[in-house]
PDB file of N, CA, C and O in Angstrom:
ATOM      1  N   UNK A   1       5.745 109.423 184.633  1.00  0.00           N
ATOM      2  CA  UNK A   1       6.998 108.824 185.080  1.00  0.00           C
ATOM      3  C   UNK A   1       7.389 109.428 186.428  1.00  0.00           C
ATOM      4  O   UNK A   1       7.076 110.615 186.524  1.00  0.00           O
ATOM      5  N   UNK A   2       7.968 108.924 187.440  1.00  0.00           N
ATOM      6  CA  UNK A   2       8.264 109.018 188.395  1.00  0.00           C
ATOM      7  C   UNK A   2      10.228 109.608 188.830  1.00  0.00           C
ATOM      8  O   UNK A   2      11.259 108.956 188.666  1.00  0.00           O
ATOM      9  N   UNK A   3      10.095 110.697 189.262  1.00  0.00           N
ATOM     10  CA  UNK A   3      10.852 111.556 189.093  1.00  0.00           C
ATOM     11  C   UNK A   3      12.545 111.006 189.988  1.00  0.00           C
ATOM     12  O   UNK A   3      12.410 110.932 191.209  1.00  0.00           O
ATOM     13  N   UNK A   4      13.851 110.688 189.506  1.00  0.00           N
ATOM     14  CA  UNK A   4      14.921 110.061 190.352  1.00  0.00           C
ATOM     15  C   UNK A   4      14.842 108.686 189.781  1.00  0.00           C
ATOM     16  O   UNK A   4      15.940 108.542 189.245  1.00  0.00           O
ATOM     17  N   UNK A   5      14.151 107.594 189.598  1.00  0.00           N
ATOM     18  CA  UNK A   5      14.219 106.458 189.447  1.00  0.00           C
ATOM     19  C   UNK A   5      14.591 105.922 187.724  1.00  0.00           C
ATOM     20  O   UNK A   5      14.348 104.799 187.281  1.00  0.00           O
ATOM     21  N   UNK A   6      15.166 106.952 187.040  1.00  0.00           N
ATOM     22  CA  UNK A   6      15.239 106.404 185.888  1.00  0.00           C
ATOM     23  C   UNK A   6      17.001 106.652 185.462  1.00  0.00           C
ATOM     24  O   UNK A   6      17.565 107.559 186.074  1.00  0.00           O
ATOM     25  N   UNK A   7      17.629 106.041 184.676  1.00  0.00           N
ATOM     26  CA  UNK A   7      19.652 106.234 185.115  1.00  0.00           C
ATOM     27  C   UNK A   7      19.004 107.751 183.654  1.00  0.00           C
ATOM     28  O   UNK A   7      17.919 108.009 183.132  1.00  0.00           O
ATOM     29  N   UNK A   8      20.307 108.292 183.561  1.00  0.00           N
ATOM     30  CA  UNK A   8      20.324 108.937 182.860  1.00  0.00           C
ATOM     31  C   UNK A   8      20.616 108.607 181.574  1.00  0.00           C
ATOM     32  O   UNK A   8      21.149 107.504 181.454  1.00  0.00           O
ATOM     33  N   UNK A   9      20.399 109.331 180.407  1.00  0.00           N
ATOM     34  CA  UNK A   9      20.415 109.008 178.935  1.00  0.00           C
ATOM     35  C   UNK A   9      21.327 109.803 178.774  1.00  0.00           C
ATOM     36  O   UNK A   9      20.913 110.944 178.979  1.00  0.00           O
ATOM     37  N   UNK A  10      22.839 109.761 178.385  1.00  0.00           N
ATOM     38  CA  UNK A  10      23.607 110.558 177.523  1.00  0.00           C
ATOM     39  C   UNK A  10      24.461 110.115 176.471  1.00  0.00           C
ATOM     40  O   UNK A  10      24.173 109.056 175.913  1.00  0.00           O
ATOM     41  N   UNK A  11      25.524 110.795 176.093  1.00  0.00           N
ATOM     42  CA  UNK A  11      26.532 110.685 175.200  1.00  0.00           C
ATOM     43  C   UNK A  11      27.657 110.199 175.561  1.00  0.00           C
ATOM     44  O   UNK A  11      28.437 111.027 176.029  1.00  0.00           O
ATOM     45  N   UNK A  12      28.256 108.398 175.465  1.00  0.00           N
ATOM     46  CA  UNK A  12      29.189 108.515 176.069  1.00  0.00           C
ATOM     47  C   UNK A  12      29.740 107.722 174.616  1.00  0.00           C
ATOM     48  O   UNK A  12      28.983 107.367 173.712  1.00  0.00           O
ATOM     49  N   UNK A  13      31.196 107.542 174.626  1.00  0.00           N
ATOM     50  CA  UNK A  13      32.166 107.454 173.758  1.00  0.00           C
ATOM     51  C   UNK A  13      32.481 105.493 173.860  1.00  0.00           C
ATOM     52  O   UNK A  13      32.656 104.875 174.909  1.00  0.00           O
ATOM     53  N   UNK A  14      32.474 105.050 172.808  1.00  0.00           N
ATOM     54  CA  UNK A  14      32.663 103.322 172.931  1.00  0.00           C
ATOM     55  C   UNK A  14      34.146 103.119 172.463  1.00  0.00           C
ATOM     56  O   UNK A  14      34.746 103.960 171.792  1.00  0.00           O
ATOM     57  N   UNK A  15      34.630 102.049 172.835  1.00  0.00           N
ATOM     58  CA  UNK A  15      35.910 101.474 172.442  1.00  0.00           C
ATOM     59  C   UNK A  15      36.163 100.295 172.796  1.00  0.00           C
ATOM     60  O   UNK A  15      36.142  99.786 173.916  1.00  0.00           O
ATOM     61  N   UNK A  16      36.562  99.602 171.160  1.00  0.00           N
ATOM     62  CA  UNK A  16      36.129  98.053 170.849  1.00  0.00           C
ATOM     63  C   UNK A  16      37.504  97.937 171.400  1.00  0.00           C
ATOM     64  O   UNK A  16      38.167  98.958 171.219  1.00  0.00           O
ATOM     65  N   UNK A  17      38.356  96.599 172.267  1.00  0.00           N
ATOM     66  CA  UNK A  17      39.498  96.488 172.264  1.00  0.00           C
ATOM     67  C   UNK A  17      39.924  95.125 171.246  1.00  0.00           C
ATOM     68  O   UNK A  17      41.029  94.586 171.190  1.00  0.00           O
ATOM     69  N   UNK A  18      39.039  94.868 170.697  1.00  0.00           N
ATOM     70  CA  UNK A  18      38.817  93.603 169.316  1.00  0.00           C
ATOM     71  C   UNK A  18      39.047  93.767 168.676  1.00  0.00           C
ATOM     72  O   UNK A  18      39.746  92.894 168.163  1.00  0.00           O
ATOM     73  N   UNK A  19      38.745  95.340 167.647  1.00  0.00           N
ATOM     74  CA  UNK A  19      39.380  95.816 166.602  1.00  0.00           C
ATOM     75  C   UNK A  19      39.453  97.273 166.272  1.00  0.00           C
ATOM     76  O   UNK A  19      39.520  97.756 165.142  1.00  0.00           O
ATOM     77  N   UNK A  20      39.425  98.042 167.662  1.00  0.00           N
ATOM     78  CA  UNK A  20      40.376  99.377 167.339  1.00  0.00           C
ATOM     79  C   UNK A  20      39.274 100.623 167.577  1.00  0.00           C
ATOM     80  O   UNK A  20      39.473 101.624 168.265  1.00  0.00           O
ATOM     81  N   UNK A  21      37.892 100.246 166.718  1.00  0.00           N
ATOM     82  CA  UNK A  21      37.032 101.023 166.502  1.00  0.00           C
ATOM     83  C   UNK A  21      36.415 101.783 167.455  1.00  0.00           C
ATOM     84  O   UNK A  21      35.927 101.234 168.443  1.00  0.00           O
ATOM     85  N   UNK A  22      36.365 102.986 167.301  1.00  0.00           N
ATOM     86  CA  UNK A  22      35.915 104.119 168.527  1.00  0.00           C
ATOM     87  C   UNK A  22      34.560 104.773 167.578  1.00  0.00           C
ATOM     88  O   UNK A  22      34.600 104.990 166.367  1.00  0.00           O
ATOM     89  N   UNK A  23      33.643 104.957 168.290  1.00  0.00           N
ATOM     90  CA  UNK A  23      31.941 105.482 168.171  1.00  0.00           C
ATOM     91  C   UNK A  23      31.736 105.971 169.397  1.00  0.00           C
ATOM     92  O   UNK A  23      32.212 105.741 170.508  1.00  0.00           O
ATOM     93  N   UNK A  24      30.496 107.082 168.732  1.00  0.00           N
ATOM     94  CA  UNK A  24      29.679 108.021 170.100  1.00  0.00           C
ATOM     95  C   UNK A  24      28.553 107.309 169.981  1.00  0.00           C
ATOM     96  O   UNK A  24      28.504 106.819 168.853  1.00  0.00           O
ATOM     97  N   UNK A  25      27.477 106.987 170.746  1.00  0.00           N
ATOM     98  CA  UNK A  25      25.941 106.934 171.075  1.00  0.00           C
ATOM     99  C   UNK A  25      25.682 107.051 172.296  1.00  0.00           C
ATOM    100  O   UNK A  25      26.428 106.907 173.265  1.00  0.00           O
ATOM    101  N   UNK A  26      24.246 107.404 172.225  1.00  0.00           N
ATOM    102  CA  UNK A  26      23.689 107.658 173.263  1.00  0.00           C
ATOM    103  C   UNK A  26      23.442 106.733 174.552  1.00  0.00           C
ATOM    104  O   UNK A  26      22.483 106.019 174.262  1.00  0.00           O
ATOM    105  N   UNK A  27      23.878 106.438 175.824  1.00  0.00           N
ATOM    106  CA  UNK A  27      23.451 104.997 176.722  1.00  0.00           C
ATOM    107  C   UNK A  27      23.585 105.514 177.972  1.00  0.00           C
ATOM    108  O   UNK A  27      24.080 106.608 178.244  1.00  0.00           O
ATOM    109  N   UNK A  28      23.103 104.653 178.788  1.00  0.00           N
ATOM    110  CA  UNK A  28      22.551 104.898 180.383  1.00  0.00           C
ATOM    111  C   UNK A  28      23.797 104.225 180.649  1.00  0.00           C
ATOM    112  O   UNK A  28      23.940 104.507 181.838  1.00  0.00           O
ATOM    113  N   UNK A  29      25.011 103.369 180.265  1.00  0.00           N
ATOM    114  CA  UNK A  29      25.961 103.185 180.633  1.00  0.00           C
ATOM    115  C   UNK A  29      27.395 103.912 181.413  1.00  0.00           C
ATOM    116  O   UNK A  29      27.961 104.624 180.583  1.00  0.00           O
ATOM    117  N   UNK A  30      27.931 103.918 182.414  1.00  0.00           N
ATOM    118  CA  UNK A  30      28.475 104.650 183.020  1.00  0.00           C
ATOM    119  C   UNK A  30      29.950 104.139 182.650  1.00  0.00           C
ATOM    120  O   UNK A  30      30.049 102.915 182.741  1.00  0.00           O
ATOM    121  N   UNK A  31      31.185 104.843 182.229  1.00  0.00           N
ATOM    122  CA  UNK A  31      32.306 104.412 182.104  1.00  0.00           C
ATOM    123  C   UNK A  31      32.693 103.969 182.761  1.00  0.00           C
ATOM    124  O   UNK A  31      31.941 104.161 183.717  1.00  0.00           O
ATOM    125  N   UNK A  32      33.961 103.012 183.266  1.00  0.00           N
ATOM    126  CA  UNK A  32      34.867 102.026 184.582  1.00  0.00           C
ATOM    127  C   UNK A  32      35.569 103.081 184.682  1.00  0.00           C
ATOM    128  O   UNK A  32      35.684 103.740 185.715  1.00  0.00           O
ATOM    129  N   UNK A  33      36.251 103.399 183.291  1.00  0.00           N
ATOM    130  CA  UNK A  33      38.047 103.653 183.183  1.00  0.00           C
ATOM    131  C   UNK A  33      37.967 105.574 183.556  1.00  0.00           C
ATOM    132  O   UNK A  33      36.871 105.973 183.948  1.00  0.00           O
ATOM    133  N   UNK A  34      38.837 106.375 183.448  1.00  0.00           N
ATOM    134  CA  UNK A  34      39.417 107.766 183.757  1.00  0.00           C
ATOM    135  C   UNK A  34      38.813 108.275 182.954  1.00  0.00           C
ATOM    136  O   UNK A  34      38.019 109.205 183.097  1.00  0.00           O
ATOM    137  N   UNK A  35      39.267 107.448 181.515  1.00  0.00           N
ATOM    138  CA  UNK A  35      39.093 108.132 179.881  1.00  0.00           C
ATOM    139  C   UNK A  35      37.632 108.842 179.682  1.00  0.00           C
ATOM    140  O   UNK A  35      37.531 109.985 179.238  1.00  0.00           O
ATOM    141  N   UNK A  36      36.558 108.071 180.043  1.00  0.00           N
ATOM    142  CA  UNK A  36      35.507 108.613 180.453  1.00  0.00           C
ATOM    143  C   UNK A  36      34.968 107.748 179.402  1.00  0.00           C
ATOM    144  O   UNK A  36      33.742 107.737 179.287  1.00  0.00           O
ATOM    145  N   UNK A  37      35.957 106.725 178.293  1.00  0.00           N
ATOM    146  CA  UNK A  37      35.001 106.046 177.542  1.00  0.00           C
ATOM    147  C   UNK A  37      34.230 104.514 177.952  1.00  0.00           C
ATOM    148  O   UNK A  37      34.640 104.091 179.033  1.00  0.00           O
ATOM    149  N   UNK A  38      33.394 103.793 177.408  1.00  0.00           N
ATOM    150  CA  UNK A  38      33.192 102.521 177.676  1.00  0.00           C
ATOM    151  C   UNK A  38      33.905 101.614 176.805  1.00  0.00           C
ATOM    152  O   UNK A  38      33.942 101.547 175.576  1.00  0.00           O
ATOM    153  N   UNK A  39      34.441 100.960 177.673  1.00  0.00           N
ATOM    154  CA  UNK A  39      35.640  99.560 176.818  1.00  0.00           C
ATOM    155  C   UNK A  39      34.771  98.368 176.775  1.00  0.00           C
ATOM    156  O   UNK A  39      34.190  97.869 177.738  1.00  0.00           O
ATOM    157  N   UNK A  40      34.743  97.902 175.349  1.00  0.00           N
ATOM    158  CA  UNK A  40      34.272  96.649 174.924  1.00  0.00           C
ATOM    159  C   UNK A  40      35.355  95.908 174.846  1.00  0.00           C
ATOM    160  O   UNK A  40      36.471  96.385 174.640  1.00  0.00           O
ATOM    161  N   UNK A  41      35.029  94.226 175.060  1.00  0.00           N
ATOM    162  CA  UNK A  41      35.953  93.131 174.356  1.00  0.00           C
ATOM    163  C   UNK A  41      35.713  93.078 173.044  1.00  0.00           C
ATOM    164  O   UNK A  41      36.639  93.028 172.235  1.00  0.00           O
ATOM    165  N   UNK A  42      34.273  93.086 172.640  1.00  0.00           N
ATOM    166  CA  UNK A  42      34.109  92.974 170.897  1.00  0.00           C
ATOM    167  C   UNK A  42      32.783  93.822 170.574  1.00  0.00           C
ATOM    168  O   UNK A  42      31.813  94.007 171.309  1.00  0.00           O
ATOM    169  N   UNK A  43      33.000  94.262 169.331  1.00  0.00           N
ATOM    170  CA  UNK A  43      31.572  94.420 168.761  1.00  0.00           C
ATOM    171  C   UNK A  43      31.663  94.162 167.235  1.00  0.00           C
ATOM    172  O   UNK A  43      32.519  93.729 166.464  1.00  0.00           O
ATOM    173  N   UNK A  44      29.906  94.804 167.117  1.00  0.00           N
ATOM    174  CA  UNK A  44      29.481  94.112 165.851  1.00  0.00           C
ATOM    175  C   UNK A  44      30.544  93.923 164.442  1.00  0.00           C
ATOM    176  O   UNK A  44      30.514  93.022 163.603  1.00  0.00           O
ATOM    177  N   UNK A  45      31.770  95.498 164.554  1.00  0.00           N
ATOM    178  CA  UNK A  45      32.582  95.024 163.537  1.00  0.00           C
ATOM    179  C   UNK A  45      33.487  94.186 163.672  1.00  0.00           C
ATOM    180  O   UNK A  45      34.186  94.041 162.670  1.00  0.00           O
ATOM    181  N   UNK A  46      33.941  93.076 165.255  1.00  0.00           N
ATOM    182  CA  UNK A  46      34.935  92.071 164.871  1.00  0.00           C
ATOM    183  C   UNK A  46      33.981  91.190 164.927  1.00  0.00           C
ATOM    184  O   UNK A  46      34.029  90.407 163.979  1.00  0.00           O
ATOM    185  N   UNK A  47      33.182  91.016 165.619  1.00  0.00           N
ATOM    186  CA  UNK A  47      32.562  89.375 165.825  1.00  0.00           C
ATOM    187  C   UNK A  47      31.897  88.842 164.897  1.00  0.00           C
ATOM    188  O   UNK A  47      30.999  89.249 164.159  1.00  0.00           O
ATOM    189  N   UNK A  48      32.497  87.772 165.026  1.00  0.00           N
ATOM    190  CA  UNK A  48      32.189  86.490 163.719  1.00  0.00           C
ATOM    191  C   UNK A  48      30.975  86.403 163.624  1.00  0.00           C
ATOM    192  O   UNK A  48      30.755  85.766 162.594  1.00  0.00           O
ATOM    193  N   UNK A  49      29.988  86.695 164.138  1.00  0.00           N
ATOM    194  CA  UNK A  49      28.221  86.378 163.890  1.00  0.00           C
ATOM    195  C   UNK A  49      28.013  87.500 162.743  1.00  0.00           C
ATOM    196  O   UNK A  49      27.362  87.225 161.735  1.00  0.00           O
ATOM    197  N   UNK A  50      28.679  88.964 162.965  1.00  0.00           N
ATOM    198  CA  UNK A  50      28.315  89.988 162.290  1.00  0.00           C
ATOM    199  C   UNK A  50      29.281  89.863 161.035  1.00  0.00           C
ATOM    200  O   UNK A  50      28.877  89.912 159.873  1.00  0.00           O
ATOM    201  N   UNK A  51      30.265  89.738 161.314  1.00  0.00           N
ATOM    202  CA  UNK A  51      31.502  89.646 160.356  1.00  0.00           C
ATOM    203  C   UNK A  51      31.333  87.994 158.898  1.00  0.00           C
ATOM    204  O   UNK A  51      31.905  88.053 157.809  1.00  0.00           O
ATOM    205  N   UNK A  52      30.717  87.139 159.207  1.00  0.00           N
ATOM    206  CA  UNK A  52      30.718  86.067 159.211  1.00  0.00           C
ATOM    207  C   UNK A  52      31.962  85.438 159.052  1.00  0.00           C
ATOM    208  O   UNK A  52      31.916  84.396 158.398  1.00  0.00           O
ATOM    209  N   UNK A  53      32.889  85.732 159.405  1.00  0.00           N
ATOM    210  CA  UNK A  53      34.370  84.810 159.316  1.00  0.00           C
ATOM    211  C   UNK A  53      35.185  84.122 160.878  1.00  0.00           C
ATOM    212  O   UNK A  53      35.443  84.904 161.793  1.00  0.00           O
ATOM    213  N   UNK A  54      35.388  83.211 160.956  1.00  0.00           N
ATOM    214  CA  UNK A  54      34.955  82.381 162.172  1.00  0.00           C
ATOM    215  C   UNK A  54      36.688  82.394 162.528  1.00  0.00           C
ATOM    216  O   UNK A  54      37.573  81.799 161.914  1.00  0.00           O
ATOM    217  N   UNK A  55      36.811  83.263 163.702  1.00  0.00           N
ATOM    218  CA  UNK A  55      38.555  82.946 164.625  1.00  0.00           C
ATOM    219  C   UNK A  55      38.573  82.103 165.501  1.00  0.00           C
ATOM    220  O   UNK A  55      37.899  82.177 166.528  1.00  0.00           O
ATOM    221  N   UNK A  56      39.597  80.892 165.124  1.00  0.00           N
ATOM    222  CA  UNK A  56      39.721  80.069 165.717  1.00  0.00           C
ATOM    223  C   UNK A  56      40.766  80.300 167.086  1.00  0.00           C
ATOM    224  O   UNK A  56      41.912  80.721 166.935  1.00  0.00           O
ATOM    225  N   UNK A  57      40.211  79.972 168.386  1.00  0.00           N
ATOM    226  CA  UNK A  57      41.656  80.619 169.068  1.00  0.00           C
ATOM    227  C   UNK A  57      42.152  79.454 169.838  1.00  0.00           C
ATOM    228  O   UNK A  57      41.387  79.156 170.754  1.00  0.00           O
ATOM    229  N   UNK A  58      43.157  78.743 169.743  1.00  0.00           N
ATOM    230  CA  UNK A  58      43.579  77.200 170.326  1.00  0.00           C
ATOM    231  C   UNK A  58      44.606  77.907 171.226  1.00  0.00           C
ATOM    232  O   UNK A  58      45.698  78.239 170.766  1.00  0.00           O
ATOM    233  N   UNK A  59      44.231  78.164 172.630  1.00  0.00           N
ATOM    234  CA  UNK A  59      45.131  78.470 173.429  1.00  0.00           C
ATOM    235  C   UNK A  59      45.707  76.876 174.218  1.00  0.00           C
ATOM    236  O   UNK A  59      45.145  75.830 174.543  1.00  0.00           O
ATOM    237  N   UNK A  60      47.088  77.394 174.282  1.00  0.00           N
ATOM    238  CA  UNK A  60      48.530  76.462 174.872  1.00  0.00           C
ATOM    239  C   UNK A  60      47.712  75.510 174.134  1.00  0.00           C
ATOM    240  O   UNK A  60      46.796  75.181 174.887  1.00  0.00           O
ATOM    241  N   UNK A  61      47.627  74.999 173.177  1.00  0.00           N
ATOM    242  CA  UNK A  61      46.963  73.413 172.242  1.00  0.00           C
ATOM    243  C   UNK A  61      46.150  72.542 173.048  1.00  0.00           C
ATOM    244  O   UNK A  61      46.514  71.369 173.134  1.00  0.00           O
ATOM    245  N   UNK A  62      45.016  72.948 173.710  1.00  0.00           N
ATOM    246  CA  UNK A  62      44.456  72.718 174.422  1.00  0.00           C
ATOM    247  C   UNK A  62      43.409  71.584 173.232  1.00  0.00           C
ATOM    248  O   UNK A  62      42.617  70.794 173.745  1.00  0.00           O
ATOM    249  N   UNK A  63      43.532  71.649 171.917  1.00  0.00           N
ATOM    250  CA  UNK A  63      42.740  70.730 170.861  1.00  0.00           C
ATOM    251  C   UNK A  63      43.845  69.608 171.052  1.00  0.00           C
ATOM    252  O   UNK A  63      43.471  68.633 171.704  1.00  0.00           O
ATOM    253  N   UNK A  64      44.813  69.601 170.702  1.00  0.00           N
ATOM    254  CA  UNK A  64      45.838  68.758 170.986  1.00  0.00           C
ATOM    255  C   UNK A  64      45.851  68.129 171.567  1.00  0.00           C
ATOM    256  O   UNK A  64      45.494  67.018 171.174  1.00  0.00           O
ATOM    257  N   UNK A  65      46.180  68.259 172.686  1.00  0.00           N
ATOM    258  CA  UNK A  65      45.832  67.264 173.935  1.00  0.00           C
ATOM    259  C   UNK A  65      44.794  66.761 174.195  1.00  0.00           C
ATOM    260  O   UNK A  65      44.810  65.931 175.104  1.00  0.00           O
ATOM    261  N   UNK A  66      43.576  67.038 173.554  1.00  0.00           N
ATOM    262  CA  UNK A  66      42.363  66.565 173.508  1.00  0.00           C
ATOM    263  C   UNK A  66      42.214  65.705 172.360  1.00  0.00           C
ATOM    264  O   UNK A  66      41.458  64.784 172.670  1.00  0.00           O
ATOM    265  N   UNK A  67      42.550  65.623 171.347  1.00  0.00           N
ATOM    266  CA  UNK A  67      42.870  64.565 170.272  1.00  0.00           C
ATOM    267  C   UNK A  67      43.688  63.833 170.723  1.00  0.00           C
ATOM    268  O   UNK A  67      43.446  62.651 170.479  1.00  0.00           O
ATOM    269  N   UNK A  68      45.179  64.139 171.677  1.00  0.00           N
ATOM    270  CA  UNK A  68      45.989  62.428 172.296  1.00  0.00           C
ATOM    271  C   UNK A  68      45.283  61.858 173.253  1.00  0.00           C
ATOM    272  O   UNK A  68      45.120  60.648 173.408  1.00  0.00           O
ATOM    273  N   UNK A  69      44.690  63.069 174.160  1.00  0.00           N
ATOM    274  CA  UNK A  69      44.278  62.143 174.935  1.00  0.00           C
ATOM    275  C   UNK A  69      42.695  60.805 174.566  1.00  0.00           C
ATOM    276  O   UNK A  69      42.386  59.724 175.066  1.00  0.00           O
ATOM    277  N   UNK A  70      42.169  61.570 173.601  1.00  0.00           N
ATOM    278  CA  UNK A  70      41.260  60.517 173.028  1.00  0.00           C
ATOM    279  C   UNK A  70      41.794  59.528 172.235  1.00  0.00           C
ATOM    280  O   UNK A  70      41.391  58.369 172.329  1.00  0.00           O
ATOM    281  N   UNK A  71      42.518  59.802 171.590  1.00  0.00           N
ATOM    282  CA  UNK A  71      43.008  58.695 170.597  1.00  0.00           C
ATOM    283  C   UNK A  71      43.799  57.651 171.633  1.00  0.00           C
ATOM    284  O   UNK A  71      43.778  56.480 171.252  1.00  0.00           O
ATOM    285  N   UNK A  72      44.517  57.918 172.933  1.00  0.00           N
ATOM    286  CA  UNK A  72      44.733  57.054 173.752  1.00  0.00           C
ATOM    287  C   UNK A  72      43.836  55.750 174.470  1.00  0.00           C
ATOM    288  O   UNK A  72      44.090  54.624 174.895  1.00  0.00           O
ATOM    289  N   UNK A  73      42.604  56.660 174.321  1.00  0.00           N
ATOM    290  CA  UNK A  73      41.393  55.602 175.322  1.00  0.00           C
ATOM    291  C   UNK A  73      40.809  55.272 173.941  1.00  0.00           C
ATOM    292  O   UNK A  73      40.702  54.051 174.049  1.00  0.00           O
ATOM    293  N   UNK A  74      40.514  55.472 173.132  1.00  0.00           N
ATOM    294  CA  UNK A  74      39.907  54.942 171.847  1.00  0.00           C
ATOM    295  C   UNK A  74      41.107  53.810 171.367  1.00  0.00           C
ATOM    296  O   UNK A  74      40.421  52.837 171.057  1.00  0.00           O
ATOM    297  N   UNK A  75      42.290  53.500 171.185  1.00  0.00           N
ATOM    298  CA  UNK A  75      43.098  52.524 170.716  1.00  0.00           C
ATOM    299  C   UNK A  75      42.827  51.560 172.152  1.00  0.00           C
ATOM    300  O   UNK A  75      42.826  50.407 171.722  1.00  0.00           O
ATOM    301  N   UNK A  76      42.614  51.515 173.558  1.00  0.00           N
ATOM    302  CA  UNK A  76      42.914  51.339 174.341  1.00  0.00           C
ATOM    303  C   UNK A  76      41.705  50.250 174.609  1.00  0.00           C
ATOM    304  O   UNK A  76      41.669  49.088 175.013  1.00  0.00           O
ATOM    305  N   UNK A  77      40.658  51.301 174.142  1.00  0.00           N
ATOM    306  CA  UNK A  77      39.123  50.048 174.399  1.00  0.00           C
ATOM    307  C   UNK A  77      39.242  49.465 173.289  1.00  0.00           C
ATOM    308  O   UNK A  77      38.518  48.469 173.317  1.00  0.00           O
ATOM    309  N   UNK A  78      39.785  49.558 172.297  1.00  0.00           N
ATOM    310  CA  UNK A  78      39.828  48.783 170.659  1.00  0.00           C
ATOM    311  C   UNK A  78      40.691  47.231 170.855  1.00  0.00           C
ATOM    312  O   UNK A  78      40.488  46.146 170.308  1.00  0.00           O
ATOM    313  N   UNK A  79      41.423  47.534 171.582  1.00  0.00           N
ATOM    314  CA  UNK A  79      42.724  46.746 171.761  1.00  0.00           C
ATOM    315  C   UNK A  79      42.198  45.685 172.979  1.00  0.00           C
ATOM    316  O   UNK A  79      42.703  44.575 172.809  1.00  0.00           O
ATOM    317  N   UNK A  80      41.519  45.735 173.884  1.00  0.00           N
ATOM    318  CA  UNK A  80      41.270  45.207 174.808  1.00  0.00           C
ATOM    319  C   UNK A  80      40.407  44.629 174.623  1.00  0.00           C
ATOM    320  O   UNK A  80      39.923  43.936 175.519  1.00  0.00           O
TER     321      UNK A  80
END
């Protein structure tokens, strides 16, 4: 192996902001924040692939308006 060209392997500290959970392992990952830990959006204990229970998240009813606005052009070509 060639000596400088490889990141380093250590101990840095994880933190899920999905569901709370803080763990140590080992990663070539470098922290953003002060804390010195690495911040996740999710891991394996919230996300629905691992978890199998599926969060639905309907921001400002963005399904809503997508059901009037179809049901508008669907009565619209029906009618015509």
């Amino acid at each position: 192996m060639k000596a400088g060209i490889h990141p380093i392997y250590e101990m840095r500290e994880f933190h899920c902001y999905g569901c709370g959970t803080e763990w140590k392992t080992r990663t070539t990952l470098k922290p953003h924040t002060s804390d010195g830990k690495v911040h996740l959006d999710i891991c394996s204990q919230c996300h629905p692939f691992f978890t199998g229970k599926q969060k639905l998240l309907d921001k400002a009813g963005r399904v809503d308006r997508f059901r009037k606005r179809y049901a508008k052009v669907q009565t619209e070509t029906t009618n015509g």
